[in-house]
Z-matrix of the N, CA and C atoms (Angstrom, degrees):
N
C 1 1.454
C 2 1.519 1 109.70
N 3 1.189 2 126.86 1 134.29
C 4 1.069 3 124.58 2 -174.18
C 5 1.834 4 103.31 3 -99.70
N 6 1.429 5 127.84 4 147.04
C 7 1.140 6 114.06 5 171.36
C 8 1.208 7 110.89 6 -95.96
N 9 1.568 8 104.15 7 155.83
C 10 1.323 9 137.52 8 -158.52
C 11 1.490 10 135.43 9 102.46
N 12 1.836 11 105.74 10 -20.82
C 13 1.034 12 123.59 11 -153.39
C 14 1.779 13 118.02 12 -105.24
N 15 0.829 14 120.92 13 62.95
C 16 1.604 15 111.04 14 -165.77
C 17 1.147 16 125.69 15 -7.52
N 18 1.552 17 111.91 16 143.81
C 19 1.505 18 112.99 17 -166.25
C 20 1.119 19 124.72 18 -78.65
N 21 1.131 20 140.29 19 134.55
C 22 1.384 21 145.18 20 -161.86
C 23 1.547 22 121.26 21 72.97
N 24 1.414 23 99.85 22 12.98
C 25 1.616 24 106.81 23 158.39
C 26 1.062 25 119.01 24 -89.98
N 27 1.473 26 114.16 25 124.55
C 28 1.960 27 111.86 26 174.91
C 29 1.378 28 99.99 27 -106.15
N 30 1.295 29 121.86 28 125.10
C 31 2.156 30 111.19 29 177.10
C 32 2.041 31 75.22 30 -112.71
N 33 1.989 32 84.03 31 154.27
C 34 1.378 33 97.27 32 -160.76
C 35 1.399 34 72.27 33 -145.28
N 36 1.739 35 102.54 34 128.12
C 37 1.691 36 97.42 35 159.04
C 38 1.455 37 103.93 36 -56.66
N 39 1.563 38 88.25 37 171.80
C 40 1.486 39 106.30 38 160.97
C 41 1.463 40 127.08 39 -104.63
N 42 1.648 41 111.18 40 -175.24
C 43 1.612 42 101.85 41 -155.13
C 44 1.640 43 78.41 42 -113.95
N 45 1.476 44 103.21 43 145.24
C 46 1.031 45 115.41 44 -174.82
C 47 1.702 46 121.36 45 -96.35
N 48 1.571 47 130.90 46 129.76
C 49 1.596 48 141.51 47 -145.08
C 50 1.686 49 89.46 48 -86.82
N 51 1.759 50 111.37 49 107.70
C 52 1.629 51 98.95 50 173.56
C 53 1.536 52 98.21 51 -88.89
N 54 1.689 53 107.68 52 -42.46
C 55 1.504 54 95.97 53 -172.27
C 56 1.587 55 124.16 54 -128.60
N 57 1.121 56 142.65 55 127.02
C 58 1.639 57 133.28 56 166.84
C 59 0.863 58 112.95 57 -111.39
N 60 1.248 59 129.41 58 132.93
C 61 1.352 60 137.61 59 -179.46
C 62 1.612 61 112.27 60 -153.03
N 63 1.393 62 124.67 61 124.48
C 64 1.014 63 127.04 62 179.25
C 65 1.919 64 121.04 63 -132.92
N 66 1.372 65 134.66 64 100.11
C 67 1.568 66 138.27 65 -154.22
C 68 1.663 67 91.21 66 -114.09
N 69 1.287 68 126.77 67 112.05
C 70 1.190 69 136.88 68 118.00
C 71 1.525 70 138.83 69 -44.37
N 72 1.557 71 114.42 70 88.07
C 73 1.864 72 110.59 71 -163.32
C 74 1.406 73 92.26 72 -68.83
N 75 1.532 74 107.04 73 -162.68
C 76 1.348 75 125.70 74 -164.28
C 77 1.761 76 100.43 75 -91.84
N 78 1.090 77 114.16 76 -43.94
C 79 1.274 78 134.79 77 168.04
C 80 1.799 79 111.98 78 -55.71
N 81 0.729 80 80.28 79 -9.04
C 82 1.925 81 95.42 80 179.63
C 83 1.704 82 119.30 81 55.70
N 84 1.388 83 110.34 82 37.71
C 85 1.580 84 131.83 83 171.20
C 86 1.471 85 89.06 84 -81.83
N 87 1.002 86 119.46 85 153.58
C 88 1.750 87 144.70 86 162.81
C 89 1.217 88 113.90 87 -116.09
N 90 1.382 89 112.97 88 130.32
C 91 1.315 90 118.46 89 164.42
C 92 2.132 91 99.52 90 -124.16
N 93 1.474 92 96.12 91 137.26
C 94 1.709 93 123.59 92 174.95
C 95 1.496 94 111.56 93 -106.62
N 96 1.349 95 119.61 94 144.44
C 97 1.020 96 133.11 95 152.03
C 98 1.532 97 116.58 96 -153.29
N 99 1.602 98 106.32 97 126.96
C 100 1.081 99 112.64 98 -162.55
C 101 1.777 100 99.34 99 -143.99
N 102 0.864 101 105.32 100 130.03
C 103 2.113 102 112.91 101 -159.96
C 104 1.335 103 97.44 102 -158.13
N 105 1.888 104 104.71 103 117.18
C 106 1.138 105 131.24 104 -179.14
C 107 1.660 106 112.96 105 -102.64
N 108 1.359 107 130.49 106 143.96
C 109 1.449 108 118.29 107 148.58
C 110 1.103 109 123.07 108 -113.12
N 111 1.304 110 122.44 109 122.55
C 112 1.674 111 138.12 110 -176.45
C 113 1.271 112 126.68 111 -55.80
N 114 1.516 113 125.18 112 130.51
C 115 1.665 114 101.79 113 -174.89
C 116 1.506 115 109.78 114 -59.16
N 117 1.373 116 122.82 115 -15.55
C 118 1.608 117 122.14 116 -172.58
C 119 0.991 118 85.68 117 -147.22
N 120 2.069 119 106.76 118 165.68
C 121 1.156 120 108.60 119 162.79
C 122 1.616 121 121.02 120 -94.41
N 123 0.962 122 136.24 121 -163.01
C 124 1.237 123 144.07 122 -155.06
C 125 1.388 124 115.99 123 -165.69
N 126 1.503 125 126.32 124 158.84
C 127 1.718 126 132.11 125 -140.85
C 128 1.473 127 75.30 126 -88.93
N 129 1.357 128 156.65 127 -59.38
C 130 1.303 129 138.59 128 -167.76
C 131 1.382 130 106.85 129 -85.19
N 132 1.532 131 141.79 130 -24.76
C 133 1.174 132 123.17 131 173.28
C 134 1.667 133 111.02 132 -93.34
N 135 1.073 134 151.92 133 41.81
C 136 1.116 135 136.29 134 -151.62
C 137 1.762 136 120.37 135 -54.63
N 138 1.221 137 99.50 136 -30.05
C 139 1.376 138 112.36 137 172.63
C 140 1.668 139 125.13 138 -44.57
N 141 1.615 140 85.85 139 -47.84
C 142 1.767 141 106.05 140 179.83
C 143 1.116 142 113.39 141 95.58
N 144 1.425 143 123.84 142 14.90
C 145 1.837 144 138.03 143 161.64
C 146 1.344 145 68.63 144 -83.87
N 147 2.132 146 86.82 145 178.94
C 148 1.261 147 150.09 146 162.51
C 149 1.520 148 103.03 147 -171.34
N 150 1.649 149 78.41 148 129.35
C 151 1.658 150 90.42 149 178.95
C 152 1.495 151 117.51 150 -150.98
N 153 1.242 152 109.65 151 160.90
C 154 1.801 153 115.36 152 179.10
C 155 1.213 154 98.36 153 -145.29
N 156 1.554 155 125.81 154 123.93
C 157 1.272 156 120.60 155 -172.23
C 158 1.809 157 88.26 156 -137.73
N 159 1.479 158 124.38 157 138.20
C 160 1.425 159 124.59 158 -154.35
C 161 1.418 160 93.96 159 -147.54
N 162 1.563 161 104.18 160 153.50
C 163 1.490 162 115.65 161 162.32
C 164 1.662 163 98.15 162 -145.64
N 165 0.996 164 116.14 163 164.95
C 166 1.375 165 123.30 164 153.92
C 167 1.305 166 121.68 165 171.00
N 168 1.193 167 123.90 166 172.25
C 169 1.683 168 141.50 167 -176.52
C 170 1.128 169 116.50 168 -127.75
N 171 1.552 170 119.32 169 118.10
C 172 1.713 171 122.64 170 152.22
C 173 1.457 172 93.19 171 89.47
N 174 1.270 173 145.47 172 33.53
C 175 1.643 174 125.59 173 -155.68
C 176 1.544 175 119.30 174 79.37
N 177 1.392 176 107.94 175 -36.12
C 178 1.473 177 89.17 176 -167.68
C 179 1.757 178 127.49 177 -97.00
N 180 1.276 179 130.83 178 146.86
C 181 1.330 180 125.68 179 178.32
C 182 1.650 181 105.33 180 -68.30
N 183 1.215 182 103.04 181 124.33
C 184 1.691 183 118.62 182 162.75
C 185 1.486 184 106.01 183 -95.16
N 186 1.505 185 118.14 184 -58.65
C 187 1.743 186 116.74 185 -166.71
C 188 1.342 187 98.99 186 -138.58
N 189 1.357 188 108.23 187 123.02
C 190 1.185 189 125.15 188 160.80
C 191 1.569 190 133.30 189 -133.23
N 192 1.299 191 123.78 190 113.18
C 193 1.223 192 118.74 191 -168.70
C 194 1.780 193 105.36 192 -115.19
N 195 1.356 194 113.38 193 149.44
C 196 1.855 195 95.19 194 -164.70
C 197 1.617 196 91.14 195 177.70
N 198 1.446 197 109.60 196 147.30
C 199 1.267 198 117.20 197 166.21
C 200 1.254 199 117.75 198 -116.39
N 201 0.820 200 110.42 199 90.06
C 202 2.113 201 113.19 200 -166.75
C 203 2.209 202 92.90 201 -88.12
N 204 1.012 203 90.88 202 130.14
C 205 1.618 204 103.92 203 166.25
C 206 1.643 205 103.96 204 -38.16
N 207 1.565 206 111.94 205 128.62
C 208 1.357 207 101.26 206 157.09
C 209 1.489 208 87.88 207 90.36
N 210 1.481 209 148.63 208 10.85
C 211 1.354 210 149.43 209 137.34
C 212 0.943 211 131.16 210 -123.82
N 213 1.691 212 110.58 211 -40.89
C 214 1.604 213 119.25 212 176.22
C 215 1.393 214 111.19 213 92.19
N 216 1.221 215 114.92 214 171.60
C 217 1.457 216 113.29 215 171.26
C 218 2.081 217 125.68 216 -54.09
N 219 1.333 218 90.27 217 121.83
C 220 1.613 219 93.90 218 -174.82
C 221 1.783 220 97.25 219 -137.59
N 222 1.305 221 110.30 220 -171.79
C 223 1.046 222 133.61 221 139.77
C 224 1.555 223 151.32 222 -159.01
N 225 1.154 224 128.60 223 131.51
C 226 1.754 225 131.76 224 -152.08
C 227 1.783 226 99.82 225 -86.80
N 228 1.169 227 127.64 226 107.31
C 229 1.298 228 120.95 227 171.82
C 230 1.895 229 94.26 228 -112.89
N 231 1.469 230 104.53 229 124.02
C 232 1.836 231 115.92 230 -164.66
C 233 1.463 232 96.67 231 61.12
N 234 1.813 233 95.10 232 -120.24
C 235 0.890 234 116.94 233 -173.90
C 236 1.869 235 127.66 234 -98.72
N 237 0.837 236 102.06 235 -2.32
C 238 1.463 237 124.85 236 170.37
C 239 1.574 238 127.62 237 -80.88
N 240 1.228 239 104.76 238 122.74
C 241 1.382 240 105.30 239 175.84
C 242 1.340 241 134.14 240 -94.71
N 243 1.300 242 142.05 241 136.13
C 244 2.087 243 106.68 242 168.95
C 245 1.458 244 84.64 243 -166.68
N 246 1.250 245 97.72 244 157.16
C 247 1.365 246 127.27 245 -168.72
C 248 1.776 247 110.68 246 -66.37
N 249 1.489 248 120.01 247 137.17
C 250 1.201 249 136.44 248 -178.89
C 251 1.181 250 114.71 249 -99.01
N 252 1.371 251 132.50 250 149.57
C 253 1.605 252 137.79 251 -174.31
C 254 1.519 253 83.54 252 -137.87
N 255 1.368 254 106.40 253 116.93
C 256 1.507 255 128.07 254 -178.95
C 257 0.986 256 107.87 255 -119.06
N 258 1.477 257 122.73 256 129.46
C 259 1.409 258 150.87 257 -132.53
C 260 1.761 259 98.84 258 -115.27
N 261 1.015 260 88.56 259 -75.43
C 262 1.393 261 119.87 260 -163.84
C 263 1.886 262 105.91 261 -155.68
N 264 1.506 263 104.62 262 174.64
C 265 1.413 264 141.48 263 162.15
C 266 1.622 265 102.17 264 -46.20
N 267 1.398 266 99.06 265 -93.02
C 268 1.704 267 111.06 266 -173.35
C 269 1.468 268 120.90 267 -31.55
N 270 1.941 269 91.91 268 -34.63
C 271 1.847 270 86.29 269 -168.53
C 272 1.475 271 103.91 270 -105.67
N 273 1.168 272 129.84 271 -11.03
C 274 1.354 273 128.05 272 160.80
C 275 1.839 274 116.47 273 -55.59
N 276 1.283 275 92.31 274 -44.69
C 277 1.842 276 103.79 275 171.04
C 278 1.513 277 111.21 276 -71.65
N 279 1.491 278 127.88 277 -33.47
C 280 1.281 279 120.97 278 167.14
C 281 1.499 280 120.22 279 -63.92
N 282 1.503 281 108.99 280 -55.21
C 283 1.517 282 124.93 281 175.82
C 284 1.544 283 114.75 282 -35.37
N 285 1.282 284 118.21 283 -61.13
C 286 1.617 285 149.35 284 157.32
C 287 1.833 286 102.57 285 -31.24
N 288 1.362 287 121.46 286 -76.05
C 289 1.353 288 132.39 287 -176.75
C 290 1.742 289 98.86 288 -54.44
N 291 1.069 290 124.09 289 -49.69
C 292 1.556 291 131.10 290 -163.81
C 293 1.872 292 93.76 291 -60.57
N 294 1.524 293 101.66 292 -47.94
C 295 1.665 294 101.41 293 -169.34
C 296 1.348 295 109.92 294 -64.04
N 297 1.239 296 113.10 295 -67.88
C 298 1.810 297 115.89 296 159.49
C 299 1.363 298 117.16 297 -39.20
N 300 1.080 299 146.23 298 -60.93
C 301 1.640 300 133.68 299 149.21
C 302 2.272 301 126.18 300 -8.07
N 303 1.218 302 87.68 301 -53.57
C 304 1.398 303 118.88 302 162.74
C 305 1.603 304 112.52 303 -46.70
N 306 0.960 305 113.30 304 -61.76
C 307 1.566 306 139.43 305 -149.63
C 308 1.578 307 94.61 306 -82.73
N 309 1.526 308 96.55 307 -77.81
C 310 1.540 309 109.74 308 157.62
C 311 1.646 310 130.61 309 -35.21
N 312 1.464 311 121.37 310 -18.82
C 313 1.293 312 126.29 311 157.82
C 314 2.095 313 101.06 312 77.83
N 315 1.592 314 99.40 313 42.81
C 316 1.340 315 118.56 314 -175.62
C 317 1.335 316 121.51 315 -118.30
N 318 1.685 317 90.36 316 -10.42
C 319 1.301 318 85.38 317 175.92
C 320 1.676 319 99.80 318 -132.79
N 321 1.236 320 119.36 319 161.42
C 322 1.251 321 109.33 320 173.95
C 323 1.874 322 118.26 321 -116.63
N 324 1.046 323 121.17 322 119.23
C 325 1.556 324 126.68 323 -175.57
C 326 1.213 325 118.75 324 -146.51
């Protein structure tokens, strides 16, 4: 307990907003990106991001990449889930753009 502080209060910094970004296409799919840095890291973030990076059409999720507490880094392409090995910033945002590219019929593979 620290004094001064009432008991059973925990104050927790906060995680700090590196990126928001939100694109409405013409087609009216959405793509999100939203990337936090943590004052610490944490047993599922070890990195010290948090992130949610989104696309989708009509309601539905096409690409989703995200580390929600209690999973860790993954990513949802449709309906499928599987686990992500996150590098870094740059290549998580490339990885993400490459899948939506895909989807979008921009890229060919």
């Amino acid at each position: 307990m620290w004094p001064g502080l009432p008991y059973g209060i925990i104050y927790h910094m906060k995680a700090r907003l590196v990126l928001k970004e939100k694109f409405t296409y013409k087609d009216g799919s959405i793509l999100e990106l939203v990337i936090w840095k943590l004052p610490e890291p944490d047993t599922f973030r070890p990195h010290g991001i948090k992130y949610r990076l989104f696309y989708g059409s009509h309601g539905n999720c096409l690409v989703r990449y995200d580390n929600e507490k209690g999973k860790g880094d993954h990513r949802h392409i449709k309906d499928q889930e599987e686990p992500y090995e996150f590098e870094n910033v740059e290549k998580l945002i490339a990885d993400f753009k490459h899948e939506v590219e895909k989807f979008r019929g921009e890229r060919n593979e």
